[in-house]
C-alpha positions in Angstrom: 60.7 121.4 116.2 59.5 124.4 114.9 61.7 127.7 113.7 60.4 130.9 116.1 60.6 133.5 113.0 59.0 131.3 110.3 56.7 128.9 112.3 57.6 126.4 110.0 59.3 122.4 111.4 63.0 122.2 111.3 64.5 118.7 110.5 68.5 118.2 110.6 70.3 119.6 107.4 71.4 116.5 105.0 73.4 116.6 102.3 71.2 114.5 100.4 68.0 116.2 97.8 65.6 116.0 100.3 66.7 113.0 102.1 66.0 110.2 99.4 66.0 107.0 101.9 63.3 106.0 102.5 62.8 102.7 104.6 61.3 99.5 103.7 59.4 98.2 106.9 59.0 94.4 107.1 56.7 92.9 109.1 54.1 89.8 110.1 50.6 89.8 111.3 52.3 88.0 114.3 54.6 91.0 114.8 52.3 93.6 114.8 49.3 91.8 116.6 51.4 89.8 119.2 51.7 86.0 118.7 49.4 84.8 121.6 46.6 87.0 119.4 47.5 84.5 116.5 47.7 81.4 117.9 44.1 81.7 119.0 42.9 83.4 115.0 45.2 79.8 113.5 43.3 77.9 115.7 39.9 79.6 114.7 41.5 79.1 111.0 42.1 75.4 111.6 38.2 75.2 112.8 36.5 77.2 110.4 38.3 77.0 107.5 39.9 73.6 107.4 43.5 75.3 106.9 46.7 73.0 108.0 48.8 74.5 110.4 51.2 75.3 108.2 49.7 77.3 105.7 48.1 79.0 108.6 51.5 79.7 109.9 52.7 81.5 107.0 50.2 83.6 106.8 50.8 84.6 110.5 54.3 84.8 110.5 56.2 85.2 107.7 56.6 89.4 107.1 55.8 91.6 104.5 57.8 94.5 102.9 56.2 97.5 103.5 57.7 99.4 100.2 60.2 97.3 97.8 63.0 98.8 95.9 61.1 96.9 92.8 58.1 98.9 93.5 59.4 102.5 94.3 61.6 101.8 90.9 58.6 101.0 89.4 56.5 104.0 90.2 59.2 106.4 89.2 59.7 104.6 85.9 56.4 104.9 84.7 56.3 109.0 85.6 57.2 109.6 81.9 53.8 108.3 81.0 51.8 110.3 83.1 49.2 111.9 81.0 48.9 109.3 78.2 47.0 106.5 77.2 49.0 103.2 78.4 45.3 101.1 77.9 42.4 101.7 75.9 39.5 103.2 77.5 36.4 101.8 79.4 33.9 101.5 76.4 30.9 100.7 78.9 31.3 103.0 82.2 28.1 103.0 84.5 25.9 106.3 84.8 25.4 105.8 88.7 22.5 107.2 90.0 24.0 110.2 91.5 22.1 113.6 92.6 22.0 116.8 90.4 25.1 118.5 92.4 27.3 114.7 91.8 26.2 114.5 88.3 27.4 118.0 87.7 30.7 117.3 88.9 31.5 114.4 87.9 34.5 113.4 86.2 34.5 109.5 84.7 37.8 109.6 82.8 39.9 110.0 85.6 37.8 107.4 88.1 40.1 104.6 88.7 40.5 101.7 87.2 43.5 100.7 89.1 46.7 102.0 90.8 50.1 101.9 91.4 51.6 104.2 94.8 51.4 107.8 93.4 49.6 106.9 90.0 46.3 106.3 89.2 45.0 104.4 86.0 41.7 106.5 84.7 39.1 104.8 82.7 40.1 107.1 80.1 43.0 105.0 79.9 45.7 107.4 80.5 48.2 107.6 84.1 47.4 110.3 86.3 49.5 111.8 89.3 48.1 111.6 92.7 49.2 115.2 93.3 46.3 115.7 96.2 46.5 111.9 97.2 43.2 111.4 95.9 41.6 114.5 98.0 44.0 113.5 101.0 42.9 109.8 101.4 46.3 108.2 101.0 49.2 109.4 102.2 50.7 105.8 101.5 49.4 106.0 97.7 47.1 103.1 95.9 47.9 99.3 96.7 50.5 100.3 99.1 52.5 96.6 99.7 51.9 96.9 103.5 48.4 96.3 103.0 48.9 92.9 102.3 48.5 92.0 105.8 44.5 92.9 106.0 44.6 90.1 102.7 46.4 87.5 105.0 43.9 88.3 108.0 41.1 87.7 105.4 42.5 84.6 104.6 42.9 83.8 108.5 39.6 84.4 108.9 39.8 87.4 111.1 36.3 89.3 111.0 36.2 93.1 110.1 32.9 93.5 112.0 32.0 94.2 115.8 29.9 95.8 118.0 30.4 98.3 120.8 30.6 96.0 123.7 33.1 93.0 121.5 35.3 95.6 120.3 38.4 93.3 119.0 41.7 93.0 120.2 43.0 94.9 117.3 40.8 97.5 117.7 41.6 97.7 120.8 45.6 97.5 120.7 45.3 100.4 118.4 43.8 102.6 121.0 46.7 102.0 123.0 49.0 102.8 120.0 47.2 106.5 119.3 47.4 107.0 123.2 50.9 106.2 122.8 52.1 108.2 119.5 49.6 111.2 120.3 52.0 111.7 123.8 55.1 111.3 121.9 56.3 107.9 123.8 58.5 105.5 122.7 57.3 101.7 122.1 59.4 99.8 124.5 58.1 102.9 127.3 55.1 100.7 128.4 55.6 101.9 132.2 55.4 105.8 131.2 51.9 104.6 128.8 50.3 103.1 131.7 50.7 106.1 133.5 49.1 108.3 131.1 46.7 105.6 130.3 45.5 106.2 134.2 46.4 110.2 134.3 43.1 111.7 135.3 44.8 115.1 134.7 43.4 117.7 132.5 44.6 117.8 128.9 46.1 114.3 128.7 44.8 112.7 126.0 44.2 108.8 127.2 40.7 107.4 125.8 39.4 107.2 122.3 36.1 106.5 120.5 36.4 104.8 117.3 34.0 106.1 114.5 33.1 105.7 110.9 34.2 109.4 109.8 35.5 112.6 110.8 32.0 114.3 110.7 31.2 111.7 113.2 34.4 112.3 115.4 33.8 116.2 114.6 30.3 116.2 116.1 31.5 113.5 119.3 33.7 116.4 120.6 31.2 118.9 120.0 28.8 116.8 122.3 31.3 116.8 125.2 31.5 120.6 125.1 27.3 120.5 124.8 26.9 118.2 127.3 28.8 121.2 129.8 25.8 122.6 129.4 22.6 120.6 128.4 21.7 117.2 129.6 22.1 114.7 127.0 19.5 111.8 129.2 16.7 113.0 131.4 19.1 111.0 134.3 22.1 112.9 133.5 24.0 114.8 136.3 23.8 118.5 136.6 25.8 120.0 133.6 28.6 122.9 135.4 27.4 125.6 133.0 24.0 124.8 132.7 21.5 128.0 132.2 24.9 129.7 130.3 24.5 130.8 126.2 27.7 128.4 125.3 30.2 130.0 122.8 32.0 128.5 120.3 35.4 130.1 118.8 36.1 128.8 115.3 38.3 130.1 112.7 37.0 133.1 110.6 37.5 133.7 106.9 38.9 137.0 106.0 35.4 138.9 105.9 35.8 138.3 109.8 32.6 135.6 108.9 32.6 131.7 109.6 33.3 130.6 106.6 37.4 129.4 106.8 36.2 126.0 109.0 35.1 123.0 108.3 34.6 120.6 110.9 32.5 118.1 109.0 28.5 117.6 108.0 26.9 117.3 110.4 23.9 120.0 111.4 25.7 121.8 114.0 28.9 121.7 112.5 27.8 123.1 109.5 25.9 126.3 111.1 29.8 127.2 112.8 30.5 128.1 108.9 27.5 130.0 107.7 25.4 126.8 106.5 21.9 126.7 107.9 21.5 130.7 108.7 18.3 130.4 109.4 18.3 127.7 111.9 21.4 129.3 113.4 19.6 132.7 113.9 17.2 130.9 115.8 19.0 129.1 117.8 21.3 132.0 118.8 18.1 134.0 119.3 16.7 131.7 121.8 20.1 131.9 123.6 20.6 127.9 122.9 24.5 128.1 121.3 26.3 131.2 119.3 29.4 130.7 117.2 32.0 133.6 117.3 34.3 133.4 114.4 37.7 134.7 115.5 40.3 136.1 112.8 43.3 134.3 111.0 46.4 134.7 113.4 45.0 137.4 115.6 45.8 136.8 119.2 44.2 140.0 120.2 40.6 139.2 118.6 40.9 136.1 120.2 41.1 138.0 123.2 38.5 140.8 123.2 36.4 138.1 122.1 36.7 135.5 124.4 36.7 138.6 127.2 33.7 139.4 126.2 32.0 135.5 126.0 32.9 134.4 129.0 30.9 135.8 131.5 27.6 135.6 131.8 25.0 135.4 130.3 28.0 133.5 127.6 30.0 130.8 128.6 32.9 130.4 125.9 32.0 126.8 125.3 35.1 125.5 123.4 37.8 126.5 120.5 37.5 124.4 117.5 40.4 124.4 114.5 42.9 122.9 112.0 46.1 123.9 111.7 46.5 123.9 108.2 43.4 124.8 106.8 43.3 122.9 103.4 39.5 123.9 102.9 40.9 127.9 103.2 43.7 127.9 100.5 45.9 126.1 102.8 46.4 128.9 105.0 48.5 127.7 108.3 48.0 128.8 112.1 51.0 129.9 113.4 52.4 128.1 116.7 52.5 131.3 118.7 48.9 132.5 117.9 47.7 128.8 119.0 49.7 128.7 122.0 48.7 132.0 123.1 44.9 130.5 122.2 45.2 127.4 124.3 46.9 128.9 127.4 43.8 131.8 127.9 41.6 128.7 127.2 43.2 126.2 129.6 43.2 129.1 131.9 39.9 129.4 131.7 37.9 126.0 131.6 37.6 126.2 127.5 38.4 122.5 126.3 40.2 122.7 122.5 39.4 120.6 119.5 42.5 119.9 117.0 41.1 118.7 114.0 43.7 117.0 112.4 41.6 115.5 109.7 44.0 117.1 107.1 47.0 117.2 108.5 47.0 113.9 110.3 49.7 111.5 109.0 51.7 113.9 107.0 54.0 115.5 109.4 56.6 113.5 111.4 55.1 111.9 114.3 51.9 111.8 112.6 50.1 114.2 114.8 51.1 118.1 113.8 49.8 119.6 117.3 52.8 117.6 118.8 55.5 119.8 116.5 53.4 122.4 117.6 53.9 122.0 121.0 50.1 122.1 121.7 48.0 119.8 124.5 44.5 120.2 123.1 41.8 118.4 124.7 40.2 116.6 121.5 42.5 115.5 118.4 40.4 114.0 115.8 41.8 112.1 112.9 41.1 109.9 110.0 41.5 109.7 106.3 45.1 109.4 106.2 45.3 106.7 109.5 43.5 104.3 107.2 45.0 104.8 104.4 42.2 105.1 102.1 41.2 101.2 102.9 38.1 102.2 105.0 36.4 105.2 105.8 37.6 105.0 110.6 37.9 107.8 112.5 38.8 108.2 116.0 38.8 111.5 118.3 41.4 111.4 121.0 40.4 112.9 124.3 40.8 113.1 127.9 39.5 111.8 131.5 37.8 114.9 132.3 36.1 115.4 128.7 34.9 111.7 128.8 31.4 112.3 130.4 29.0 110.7 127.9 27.7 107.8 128.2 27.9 104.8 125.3 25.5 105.6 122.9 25.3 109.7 123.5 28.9 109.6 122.1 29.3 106.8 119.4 27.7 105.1 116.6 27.6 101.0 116.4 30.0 100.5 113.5 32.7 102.4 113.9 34.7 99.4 115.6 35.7 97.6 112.8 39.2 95.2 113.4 40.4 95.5 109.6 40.0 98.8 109.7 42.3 99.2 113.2 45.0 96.4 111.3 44.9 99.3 108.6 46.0 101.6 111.1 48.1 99.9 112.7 50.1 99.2 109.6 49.8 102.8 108.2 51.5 104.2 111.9 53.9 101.6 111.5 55.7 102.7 108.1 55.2 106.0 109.1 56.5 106.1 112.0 59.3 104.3 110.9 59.7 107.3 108.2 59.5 110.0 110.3 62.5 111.8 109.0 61.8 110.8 105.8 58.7 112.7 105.3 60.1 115.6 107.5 62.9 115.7 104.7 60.5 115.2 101.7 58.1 117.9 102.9 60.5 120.6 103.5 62.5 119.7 100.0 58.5 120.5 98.3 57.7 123.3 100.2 61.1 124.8 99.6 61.3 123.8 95.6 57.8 125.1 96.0 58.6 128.6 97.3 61.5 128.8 94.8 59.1 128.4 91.6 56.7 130.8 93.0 59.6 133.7 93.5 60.5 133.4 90.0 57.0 134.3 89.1 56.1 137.3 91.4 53.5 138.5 88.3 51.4 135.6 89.2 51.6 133.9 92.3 51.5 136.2 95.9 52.8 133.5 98.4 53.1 130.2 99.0 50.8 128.6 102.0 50.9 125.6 103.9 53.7 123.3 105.3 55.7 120.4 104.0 53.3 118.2 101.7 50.3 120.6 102.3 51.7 123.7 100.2 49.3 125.9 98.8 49.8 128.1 95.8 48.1 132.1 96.2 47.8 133.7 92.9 47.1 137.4 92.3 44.1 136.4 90.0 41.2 133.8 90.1 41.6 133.6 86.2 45.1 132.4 86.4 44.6 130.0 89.0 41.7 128.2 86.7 44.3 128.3 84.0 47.3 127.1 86.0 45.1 123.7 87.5 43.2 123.6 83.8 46.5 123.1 82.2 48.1 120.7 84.8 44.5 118.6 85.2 45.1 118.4 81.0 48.2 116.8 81.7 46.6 114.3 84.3 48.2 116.1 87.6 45.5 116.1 89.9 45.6 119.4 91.7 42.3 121.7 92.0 41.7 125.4 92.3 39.8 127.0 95.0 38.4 130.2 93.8 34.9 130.6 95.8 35.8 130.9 99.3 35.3 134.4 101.0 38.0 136.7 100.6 40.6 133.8 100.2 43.4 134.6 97.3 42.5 132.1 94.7 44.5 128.9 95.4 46.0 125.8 94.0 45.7 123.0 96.0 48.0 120.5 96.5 49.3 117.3 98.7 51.5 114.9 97.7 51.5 111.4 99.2 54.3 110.7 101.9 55.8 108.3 100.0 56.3 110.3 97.0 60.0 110.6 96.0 62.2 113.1 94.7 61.5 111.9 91.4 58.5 112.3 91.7 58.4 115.8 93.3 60.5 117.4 90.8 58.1 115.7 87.8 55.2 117.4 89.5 57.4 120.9 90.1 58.7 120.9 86.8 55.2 120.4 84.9 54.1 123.1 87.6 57.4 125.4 86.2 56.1 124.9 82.6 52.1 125.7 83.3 53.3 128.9 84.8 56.0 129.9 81.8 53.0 129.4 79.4 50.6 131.8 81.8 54.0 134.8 82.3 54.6 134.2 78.5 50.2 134.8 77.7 50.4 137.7 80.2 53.6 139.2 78.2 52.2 138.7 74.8 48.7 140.3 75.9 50.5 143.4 77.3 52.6 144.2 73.8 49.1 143.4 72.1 
């Protein structure tokens, strides 16, 4: 739920530091995939691999423990070593081949040479906290337990690739299980899931397309709001708004330009935040798109604006956003400005995008727009779903958005079935930790707005919610400090100092599974940076 005056989610009160219980999920490949689905992949095992029945029974039924005591007790016992050398280091690491901008920011001694939940082993040889789960990738950590599973279906024989038209079972189970967490349902509630399944009602999100990445997913919805417009085949239908200049709405920095969004890489994408002026002054010349950035929070510029774009010769075309927008310091759309946002849209035939690339997996429920109370008419997601064992997408959308036909809306490989076990076993824990990571983030975020009142000389406010909390400092100086010193102690965290207008951040994200010890490691090294920067500041003044 969320709180009217803060905006932020409210979880029941517990007496407990944060909630520290967090449950160990046990299950088979026979449990999650059904045991009909198995029976046929052991006797596929028995043909192709020459495996007895029993071995191929083991691997199919006997379950797996999601998270051990051993290896939560093993992660918080190694935290002391964070930042030193616990190997020796990689005498002979490859140069790659990468391009000039890679090269220059690359950073060898931290790549990994192995992991452990929220550490990760650099070639340097030292440990090193996954304080921004390896740039938001793994919200279960490195060789999370429950992965297991995709090892067994390996060893089963169970193929990872497919096409379009032989999408697997697995794939295709987990479509059912997004449909079913993205509307909240239950898992025994298979009557009420078949009803939304069939729902040909507006803003009920019942079909997916399975991608590679979230640029891909990104640029699938933005094809659904184009094809309102333009015909994607020479044989395509009429489009509604055809002859219309259509408007996109996207999030504006604080210059009231584009440059606060990011909706992946792709060409079009990239022009809605100021990439590509050039083609994007053509193209709005020629009347083919515009993009209208609206401002942070501001219901009443959303307004005027979308007044003033949707009547002709304008057709506002679709509203595009995050929630928390981890690529703009973190800075979080409040529920009331995006219910407001959605209700003149729905009012007024303007489908909404949630991309929940970055907040996807890190909230209870797994989906933030449903603690937001919001019915958007795209969700996209990735990163986090997998688990950082593939690079799948997926955009969630609706009966009436779903007008394109195979190929205008997908790629061939996005379909792959280890990818969807990965899934699959990722929304299992999760969802079986709900309150867990509800209790974990609000413990950060409020340990996190109690270190940053005790330096009101450096830090302005604390952004974000839960695991993605944000740190705004007064000066860009001391933010490059603050991550310099923490980075020198192997806590990855970042500093985002070149974004318009934005207070200069520090970035972080803790993994979902982190635990209190771990938390209060990475608060307490945070509590120290910032004594050194008050105590600089202090000397420098009687100087």
């Amino acid at each position: 739920k969320i709180d009217p005056v803060t905006g932020g989610i409210i979880f029941q009160k517990s007496e407990k530091r944060g909630g520290e219980t967090m449950k160990t999920v046990k299950r088979s490949l026979a449990q999650l995939l059904g045991e009909e689905y198995m029976a046929s992949v052991m006797a596929g095992a028995a043909i192709f691999k020459d495996m007895d029945i029993e071995e191929a029974r083991q691997l199919a039924y006997d379950e797996v423990e999601f998270m051990p005591q051993a290896y939560r007790e093993k992660m918080d016992g190694l935290l002391s070593q964070v930042g030193q050398s616990v190997i020796a280091p990689l005498a002979a690491s490859s140069s790659g081949a990468p391009t000039t901008s890679f090269r220059k920011a690359a950073n060898p001694q931290a790549s990994p040479l192995g992991g452990l939940g929220y550490l990760r082993l650099g070639e340097d040889g030292r440990l090193y906290l996954a304080a921004k789960s390896e740039h938001y990738h793994i919200p279960l950590g490195h060789n999370f337990p429950g992965y297991q599973l995709i090892d067994r279906a390996r060893q089963l024989g169970i193929t990872n690739a497919t096409h379009n038209n032989t999408r697997g079972h697995i794939t295709r189970l987990l479509e059912r299980e997004l449909i079913r967490t993205v509307n909240g349902l239950a898992p025994e509630d298979e009557g009420t899931l078949e009803a939304v399944l069939a729902s040909e009602q507006p803003h009920v999100l019942n079909r997916v397309i399975n991608l590679d990445t979230g640029s891909l997913a990104c640029e699938a919805g933005i094809k659904m709001m184009l094809a309102r417009f333009y015909k994607l085949e020479e044989h395509s239908p009429e489009p509604q708004h055809k002859g219309r200049t259509p408007v996109f709405f996207v999030i504006a920095d604080n210059e009231g330009k584009g440059r606060a969004n990011y909706h992946g890489t792709t060409v079009i994408a990239q022009t809605m935040r100021g990439l590509w002026p050039e083609l994007y002054d053509k193209m709005e010349a020629a009347g083919i798109l515009k993009v209208c950035p609206v401002n942070i929070n501001d219901i009443d510029d959303f307004r005027a604006k979308f007044e003033q774009y949707n009547r002709p010769p304008f057709k506002t075309a679709g509203f595009i956003h995050e929630i928390i927008m981890m690529n703009y310091g973190g800075i979080k759309l409040e529920p009331e400005f995006l219910q407001q946002a959605y209700a003149l849209c729905h009012a007024h035939d303007t489908p909404v995008m949630c991309d929940e690339i970055q907040s996807c997996m890190w909230y209870p429920g797994m989906f933030l727009c449903r603690a937001y109370g919001l019915d958007p008419d795209f969700v996209i997601i990735g990163k986090g779903f997998p688990g950082g064992e593939y690079s799948a997408s997926r955009i969630l959308t609706t009966h009436e958005m779903d007008t394109l036909s195979q190929f205008g809306a997908l790629v061939t490989n996005g379909q792959e079935e280890l990818a969807a076990l990965a899934y699959l076993i990722t929304m299992c824990f999760a969802e079986e930790n709900a309150e867990y990571t509800g209790r974990m983030g609000q413990y950060y975020e409020t340990k996190l707005r109690e270190l940053g009142a005790r330096y009101p000389s450096l830090i302005s406010r604390i952004e974000g919610s839960g695991h993605l909390a944000t740190v705004f400092f007064h000066e860009a100086e001391q933010v490059v400090r603050f991550t310099a010193q923490l980075n020198g102690s192997c806590i990855d965290i970042s500093a985002q100092t070149y974004k318009a207008q934005c207070p200069p951040t520090a970035l972080t994200k803790p993994p979902i599974i982190a635990t209190p010890a771990m938390l209060d490691y990475m608060l307490g090294k945070m509590d120290e940076a910032l004594m050194q920067l008050a105590g600089d500041a202090r000397g420098a003044a009687r100087a």
